[in-house]
Wavefront OBJ file of the C-alpha trace (Angstrom):
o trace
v -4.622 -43.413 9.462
v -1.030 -44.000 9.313
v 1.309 -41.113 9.022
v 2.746 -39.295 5.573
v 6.222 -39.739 4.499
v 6.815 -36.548 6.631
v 6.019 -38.190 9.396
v 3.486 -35.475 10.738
v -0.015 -37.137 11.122
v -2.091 -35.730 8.683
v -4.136 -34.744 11.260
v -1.850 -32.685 13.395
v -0.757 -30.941 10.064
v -4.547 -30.262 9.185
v -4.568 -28.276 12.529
v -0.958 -26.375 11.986
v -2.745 -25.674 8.551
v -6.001 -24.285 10.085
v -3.915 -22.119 12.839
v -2.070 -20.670 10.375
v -5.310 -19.173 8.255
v -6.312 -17.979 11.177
v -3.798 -15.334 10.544
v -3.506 -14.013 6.870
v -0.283 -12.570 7.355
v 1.416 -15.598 8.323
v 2.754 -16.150 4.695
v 3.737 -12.527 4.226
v 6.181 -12.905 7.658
v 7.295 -16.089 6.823
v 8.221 -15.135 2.862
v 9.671 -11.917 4.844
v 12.372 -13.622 6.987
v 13.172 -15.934 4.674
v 14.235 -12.932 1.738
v 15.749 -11.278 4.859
v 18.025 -13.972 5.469
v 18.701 -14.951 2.073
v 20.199 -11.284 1.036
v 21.323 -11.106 4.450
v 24.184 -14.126 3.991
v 24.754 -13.339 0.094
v 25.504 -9.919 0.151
v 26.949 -7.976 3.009
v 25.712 -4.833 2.200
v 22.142 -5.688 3.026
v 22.545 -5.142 6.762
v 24.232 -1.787 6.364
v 22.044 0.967 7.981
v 21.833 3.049 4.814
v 20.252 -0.419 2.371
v 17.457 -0.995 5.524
v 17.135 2.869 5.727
v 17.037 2.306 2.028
v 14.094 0.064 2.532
v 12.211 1.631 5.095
v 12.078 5.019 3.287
v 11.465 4.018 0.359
v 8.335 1.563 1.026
v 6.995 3.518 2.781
v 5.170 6.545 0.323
v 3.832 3.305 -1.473
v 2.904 1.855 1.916
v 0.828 4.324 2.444
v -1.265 4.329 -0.159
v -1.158 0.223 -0.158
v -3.266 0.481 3.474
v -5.870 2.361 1.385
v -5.853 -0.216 -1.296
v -5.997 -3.282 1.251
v -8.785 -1.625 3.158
v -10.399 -1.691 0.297
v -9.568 -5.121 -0.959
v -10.410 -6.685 2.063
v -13.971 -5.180 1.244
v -14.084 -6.514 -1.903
v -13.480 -3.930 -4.223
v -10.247 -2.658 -5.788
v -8.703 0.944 -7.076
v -6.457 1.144 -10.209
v -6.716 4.778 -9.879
v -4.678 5.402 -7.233
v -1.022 6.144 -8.740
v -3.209 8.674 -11.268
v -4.901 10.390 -7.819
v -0.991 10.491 -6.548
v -0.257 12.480 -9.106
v -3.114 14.859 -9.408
v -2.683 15.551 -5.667
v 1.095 15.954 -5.864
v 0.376 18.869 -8.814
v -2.676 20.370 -6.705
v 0.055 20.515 -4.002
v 2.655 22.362 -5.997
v 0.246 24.698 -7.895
v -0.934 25.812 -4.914
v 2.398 26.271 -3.084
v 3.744 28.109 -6.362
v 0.952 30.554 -6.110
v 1.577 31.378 -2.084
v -1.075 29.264 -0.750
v -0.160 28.881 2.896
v 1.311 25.696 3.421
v -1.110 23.814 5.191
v -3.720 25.164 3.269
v -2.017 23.789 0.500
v -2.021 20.434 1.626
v -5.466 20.505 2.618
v -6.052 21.509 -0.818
v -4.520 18.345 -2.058
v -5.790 15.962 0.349
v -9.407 17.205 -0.466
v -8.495 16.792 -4.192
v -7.673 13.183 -3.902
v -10.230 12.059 -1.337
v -13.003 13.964 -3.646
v -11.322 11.578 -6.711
v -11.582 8.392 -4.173
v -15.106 9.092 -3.483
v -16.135 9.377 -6.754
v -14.568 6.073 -7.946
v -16.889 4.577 -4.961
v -20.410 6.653 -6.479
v -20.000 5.340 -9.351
v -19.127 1.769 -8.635
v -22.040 1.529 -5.966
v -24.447 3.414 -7.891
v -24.213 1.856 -11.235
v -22.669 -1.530 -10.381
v -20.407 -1.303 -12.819
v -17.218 -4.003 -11.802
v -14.499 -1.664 -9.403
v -11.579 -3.097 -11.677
v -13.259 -1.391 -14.888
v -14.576 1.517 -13.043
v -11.262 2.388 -11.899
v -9.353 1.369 -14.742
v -11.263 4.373 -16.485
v -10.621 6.906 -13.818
v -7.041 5.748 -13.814
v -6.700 7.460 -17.347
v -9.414 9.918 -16.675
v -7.327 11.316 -13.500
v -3.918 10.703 -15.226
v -5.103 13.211 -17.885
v -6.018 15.670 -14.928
v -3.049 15.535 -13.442
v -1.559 16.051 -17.369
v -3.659 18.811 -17.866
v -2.867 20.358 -14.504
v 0.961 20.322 -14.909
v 0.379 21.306 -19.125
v 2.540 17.902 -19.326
v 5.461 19.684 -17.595
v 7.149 19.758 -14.197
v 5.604 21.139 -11.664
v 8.219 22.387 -8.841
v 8.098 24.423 -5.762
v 10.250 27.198 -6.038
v 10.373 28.865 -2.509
v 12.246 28.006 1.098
v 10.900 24.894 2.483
v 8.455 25.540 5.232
v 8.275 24.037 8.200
v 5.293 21.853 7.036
v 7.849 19.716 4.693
v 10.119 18.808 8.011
v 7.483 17.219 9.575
v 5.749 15.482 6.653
v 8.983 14.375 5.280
v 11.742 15.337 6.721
v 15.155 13.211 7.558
v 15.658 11.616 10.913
v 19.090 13.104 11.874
v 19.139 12.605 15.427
v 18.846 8.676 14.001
v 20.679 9.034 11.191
v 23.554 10.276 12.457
v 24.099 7.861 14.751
v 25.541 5.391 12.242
v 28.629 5.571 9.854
v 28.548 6.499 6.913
v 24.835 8.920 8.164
v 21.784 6.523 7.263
v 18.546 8.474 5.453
v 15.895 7.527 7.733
v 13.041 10.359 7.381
v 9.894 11.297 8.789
v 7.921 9.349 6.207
v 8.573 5.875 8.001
v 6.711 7.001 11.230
v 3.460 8.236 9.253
v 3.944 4.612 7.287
v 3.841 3.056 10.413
v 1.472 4.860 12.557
v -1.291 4.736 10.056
v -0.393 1.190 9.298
v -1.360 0.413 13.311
v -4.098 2.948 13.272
v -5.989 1.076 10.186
v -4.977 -2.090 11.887
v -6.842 -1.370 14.719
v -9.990 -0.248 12.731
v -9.916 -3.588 10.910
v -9.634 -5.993 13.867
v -11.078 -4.420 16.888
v -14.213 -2.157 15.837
v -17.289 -2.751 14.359
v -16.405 -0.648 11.014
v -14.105 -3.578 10.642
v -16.350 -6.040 11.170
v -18.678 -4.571 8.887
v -15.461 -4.621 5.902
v -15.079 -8.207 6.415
v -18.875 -8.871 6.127
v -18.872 -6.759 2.994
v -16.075 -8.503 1.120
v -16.784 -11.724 2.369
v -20.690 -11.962 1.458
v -22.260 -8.535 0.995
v -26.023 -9.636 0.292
v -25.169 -11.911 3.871
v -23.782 -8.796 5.040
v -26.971 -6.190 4.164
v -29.283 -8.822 5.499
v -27.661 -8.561 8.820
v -28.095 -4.515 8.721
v -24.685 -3.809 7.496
v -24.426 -0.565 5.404
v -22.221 -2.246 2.594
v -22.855 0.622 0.237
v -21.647 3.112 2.864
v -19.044 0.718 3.857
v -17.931 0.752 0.183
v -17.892 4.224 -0.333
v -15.760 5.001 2.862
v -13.089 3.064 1.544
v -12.772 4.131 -1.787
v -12.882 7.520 0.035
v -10.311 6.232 2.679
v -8.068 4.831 -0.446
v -8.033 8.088 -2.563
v -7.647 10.322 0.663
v -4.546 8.279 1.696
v -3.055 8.187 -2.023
v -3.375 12.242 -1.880
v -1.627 12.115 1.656
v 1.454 10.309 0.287
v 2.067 11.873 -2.464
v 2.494 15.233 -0.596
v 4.561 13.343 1.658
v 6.685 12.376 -0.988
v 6.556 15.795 -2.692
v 7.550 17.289 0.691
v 11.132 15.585 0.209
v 11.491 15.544 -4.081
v 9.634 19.648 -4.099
v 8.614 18.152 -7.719
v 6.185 15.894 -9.599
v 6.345 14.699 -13.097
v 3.095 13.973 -15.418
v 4.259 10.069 -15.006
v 4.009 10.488 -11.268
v 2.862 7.519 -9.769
v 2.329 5.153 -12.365
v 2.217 1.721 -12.014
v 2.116 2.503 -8.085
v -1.335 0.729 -8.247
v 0.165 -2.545 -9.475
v 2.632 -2.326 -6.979
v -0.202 -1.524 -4.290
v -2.147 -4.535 -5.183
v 0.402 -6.845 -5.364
v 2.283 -6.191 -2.125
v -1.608 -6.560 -0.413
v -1.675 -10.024 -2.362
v 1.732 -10.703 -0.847
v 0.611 -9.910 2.382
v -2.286 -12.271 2.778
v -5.241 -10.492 0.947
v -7.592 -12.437 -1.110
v -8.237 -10.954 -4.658
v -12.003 -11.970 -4.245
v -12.319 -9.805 -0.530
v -13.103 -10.811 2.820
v -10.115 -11.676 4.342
v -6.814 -9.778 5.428
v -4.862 -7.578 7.397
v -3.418 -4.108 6.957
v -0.184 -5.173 8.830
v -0.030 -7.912 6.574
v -0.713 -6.265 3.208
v 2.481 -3.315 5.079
v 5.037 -6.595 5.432
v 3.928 -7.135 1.695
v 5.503 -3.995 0.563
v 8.518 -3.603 2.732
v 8.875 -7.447 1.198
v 8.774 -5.780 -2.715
v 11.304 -3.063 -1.340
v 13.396 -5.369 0.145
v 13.727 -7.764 -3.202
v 14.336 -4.336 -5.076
v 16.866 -3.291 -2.522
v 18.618 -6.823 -2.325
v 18.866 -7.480 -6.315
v 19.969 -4.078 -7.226
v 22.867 -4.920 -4.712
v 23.242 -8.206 -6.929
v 23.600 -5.882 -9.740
v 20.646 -7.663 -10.997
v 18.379 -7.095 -14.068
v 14.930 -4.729 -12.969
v 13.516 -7.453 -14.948
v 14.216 -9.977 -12.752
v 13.124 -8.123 -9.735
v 9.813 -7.907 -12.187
v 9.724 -11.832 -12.460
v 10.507 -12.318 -8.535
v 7.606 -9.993 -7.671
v 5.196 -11.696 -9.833
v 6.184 -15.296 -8.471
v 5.950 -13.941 -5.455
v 2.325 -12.984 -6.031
v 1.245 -16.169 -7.135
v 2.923 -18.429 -4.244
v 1.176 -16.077 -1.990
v -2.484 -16.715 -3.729
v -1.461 -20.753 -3.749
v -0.503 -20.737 -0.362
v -3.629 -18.647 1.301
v -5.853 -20.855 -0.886
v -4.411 -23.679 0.334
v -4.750 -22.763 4.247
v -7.653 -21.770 4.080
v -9.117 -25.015 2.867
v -11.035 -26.439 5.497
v -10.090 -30.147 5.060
l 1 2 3 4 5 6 7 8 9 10 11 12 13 14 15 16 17 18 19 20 21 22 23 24 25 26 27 28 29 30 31 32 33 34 35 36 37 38 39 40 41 42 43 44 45 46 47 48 49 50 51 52 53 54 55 56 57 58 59 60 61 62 63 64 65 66 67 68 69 70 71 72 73 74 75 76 77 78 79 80 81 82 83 84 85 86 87 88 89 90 91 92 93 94 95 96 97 98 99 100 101 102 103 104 105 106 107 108 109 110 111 112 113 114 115 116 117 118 119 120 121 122 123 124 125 126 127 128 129 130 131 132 133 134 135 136 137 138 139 140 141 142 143 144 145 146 147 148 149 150 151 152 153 154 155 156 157 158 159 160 161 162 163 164 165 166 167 168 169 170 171 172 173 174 175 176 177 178 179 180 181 182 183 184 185 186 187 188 189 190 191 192 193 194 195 196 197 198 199 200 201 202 203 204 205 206 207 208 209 210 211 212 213 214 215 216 217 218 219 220 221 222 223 224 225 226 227 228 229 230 231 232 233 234 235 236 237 238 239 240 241 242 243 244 245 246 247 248 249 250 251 252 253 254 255 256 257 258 259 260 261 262 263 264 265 266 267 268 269 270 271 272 273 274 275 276 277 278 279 280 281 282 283 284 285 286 287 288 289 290 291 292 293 294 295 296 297 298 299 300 301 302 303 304 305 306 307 308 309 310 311 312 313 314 315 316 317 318 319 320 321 322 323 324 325 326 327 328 329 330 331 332 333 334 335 336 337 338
């Protein structure tokens, strides 16, 4: 067959093609350095250590909680609930603080809160097959009017000396930041980001748990017939996705010592579509954590680099959503098999 007007043989491009789905993030690093660059040459603020400091800190509460979601994703399920859990864990957090709980305790308090909410959203979308994006788009307004109730639709702040337990949660880099001029606002937050990033990552690709995920999401009744525990597989990751919503919002409540009814919301959105970005299929089965992590530090960065434009939040609105859908069109398209 003769050659396209590219002048790549079709099939040497069939086999670039096929490479690339071989690694689900591919699109997510790609769209990445290409966004990089762009705001890189247009504005030269970009490259200033406090904008990627900027970047960093702020992806990286919703990074967090996006692992959870992709997990979860990548098993074929989803959680809407998760910016509602946020915020019911961020007010368990404070209450008990307020009433002089012992730190940890505290947080323990909180994490059990949230990874008891998680678990739930996975009994009842196991046990009564009811569809995980209606299941969990009732327990998003059944846990947002928890975490209303909870805070009697007021602020809920922590009034004493920070302990100890906030510095290493959340607290700022100095040692880092103060190596640059003016100080950047690195913090602690980045490292657990990143650490539980590669710790998921390595859970997904090189044990059998994660072999088990992909078998779930990809063909469950293929999956159970090969003695895979898709139920419990299920159920550990809406565990795993609550537990690790719960975690970053007393992360982030570590730094801001308040939370706000509204705490949270829309976080799931944002969650789902930076896992999209980063090479997740909406219908399970394929994906990586590290992926779905370059997906949100990609949002960040567009929010970072238009608000430097002194653009619209609309418009970052419209680039995250076409964002979303050349990601879907392009993993469709490489994962075709002819």
């Amino acid at each position: 067959m003769a050659p396209q007007a590219t002048g790549m043989p079709v099939g040497r491009w069939t086999l670039v093609r096929q490479r690339l789905a071989e690694y689900p993030e591919a699109v997510a690093f790609i769209s990445f350095l290409l966004i990089f660059a762009f705001f890189s040459v247009v504005n030269e603020n970009f490259l200033t250590p406090i904008s990627i400091s900027n970047i960093l800190t702020f992806g990286s509460i919703t990074g967090i909680v996006v692992i959870g979601v992709a997990l979860l994703m990548i098993s074929g399920e989803f959680d809407l609930s998760v910016g509602s859990n946020f915020a019911v864990a961020s007010y368990v957090f404070a209450i008990t603080l307020n009433a002089g709980v012992p730190p940890v305790l505290a947080m323990i308090a909180a994490l059990a809160t949230s990874t008891f909410l998680g678990l739930m959203n996975g009994v009842v979308v196991v046990y009564t097959r009811i569809p995980s994006f209606i299941a969990t788009l009732g327990t998003l307004l059944a846990y947002r009017g928890i975490a209303r109730a909870l805070g009697q639709g007021k602020f809920a702040t922590y009034k004493g000396e920070p302990p100890f337990l906030f510095t290493i949660l959340n607290g700022s880099l100095d040692p880092l930041n103060q190596l640059f001029t003016p100080p950047a606002i690195f913090r602690m937050s980045i490292l657990w980001f990143l650490l539980l990033a590669l710790i998921m990552s390595y859970v997904l690709l090189r044990t059998r748990y994660g072999n088990w995920v992909y078998a779930t999401g990809g063909n469950p009744d293929a999956a159970r017939a090969q003695g895979v525990p898709v139920a419990m597989v299920k159920l550990i990751n809406f565990t795993i996705a609550g537990g690790l919503a719960g975690l970053a919002s007393v992360i982030q409540f570590a730094h801001r010592t308040s939370v706000d009814p509204l705490r949270g919301a829309g976080m799931e959105l944002i969650a789902v579509a930076a896992a999209v970005i980063g090479g997740v299929k909406l219908t399970g089965g394929y994906g990586t954590v590290l992926g779905a992590a370059v997906g949100i530090l990609i949002i960040q960065m567009l929010d970072q680099g238009l608000v430097l434009l002194q653009v619209p939040v609309q418009v970052f609105q419209a680039f995250v959503g076409l964002l979303i859908i050349v990601a879907v069109i392009s993993n469709t398209y490489l994962a075709r098999t002819s």
